[in-house]
N, C-alpha and C positions, 0 to 999 in steps of 0.2 A: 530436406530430411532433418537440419537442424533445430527448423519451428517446428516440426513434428513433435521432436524430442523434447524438447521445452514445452510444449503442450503437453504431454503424457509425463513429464513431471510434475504440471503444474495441478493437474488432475490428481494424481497419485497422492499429492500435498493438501489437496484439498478434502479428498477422501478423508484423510489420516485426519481429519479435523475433528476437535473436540465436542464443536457445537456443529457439524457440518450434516446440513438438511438433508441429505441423500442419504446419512447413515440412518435417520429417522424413517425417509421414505422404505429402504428398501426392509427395516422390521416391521414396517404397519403393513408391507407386501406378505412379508413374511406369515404373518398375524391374519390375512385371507382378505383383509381392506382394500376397496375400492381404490385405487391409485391415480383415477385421470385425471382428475382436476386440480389434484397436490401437483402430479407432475407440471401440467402446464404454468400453476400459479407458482411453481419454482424454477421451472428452467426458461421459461421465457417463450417455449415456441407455442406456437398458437394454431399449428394445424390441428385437426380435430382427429378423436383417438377415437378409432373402430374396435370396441367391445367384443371378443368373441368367448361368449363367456362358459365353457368347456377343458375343464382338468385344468393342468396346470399351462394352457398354451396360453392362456391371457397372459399368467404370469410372465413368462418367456417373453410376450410380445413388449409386456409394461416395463421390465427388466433393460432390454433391448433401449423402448425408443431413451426411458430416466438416463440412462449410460450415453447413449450418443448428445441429448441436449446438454447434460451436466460436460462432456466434453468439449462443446462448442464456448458453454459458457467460461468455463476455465479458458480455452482458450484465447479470447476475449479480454479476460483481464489482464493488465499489463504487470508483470513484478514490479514487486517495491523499488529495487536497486533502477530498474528504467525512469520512474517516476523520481526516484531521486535525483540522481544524473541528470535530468531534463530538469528540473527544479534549482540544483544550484548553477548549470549553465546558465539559466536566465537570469537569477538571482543576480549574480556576479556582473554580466551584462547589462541590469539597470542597476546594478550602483556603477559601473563606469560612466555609463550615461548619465551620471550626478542625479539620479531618481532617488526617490526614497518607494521601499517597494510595498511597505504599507502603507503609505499617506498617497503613492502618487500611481501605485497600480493595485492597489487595493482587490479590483475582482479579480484581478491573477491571482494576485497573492493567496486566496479564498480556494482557487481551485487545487490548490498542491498542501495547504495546512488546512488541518483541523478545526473545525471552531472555535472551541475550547480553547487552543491556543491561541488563535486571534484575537478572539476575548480579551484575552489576556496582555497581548500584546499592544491590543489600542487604548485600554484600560491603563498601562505604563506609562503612553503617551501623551495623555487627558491630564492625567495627573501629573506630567511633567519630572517623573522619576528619573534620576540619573541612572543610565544604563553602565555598566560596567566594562560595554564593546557590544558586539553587533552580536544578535543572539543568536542567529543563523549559522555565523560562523564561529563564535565562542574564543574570540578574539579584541583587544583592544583596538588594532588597529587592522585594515587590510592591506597587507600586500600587494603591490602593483603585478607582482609573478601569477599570484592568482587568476587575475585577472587575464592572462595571456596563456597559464595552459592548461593543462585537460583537467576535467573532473571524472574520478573513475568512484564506480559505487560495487557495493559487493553482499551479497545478504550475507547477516551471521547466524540468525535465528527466525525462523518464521514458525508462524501456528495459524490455525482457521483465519486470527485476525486480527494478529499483531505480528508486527516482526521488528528488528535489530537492525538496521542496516548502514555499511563502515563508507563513508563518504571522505574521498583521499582528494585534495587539490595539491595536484601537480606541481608544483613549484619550482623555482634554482634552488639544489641545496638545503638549508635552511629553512629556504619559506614553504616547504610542504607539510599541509597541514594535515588533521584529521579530526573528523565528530562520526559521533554515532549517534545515531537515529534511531526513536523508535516511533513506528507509521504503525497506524490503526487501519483497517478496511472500513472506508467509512460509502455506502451505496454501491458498492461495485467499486471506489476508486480505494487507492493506496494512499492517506497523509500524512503528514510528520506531525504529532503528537509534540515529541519530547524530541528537544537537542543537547547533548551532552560533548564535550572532550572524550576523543579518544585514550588521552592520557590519563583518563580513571578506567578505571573497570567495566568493562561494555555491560559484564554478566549483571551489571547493577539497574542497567536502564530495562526500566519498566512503565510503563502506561500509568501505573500506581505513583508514582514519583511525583512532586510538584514540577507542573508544566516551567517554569520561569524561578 
């Protein structure tokens, strides 16, 4: 019942999207347009749509399957906060394993950041710029506490395809840190774009902001 739920909110959120294909599909429905092959070229299924093309029951039917495939695909996509969470857990564990996680796992690193910001990031490193601390974590130094406890993640802000998201490492005390994130929907996945300090103002991270 609970992946239910998170599905039909995930739906619900995608709906609500600015640039979200299914508000297009269903006014071109609206408008008397042939819908089959937007549907399938959007939602992915590929069984083949039977035409009955009489009153308004096409609609009904075209209505019908656009709703069921658009909810599989939401359900499908993971949220930003899971992708993050799985991202600085590994993170954290190949620098304990004394890895460097752009130079020494490079295609992981790829599948949780952006381009852009990778770009960007092996571009620092080419050119041998001093870094200020580790950009991921927006810190001088890391914490051995890190390292040993939980990372919990939490959206603050989400849209069609961006979102804000609060990434807390668990620490003693002290060493509990915080960044906000902002992840782009980049092909179906969720990436971190932008990493900032929680100790500024989250309402400020935006996709607009210099990456670095």
């Amino acid at each position: 019942m609970a992946a239910a739920g998170r599905a039909s909110v995930g739906v619900m959120a995608w709906l609500e999207g600015e640039d979200n294909p299914a508000l297009y599909g269903l006014r071109t429905l609206a408008a008397g347009h042939d819908l089959s092959s937007w549907i399938v070229a959007q939602s992915g299924c590929q069984e083949p749509i039977m035409l009955i093309r009489k009153g308004n029951f096409l609609k009904l039917i075209l209505v019908g399957v656009l709703l069921v495939c658009l909810s599989a695909r939401a359900a499908a996509l993971r949220a930003p906060e899971t992708v993050a969470a799985e991202f600085y857990g590994w993170y954290l564990q190949t620098l304990d394993a004394d890895q460097d996680p752009l130079s020494d796992r490079y295609d992981r690193l790829n599948a949780y950041v952006a381009k852009p910001l990778v770009d960007q990031l092996v571009k620092r490193l080419q050119e041998q710029k001093a870094a200020a601390g580790d950009y991921f974590l927006q810190s001088p130094r890391i914490h051995g506490a890190w390292l040993r406890g939980r990372v919990q993640a939490v959206t603050l802000r989400r849209q069609a395809r961006s979102a804000d998201v609060l990434v807390t490492l668990d620490g003693d005390g002290d060493a509990k840190h915080e960044v906000v994130l902002t992840m782009v929907l980049d092909n179906g996945t969720w990436k971190i774009r932008h990493v900032n300090r929680a100790a500024l103002d989250a309402a400020e991270s935006s996709i607009s902001r210099a990456a670095i």
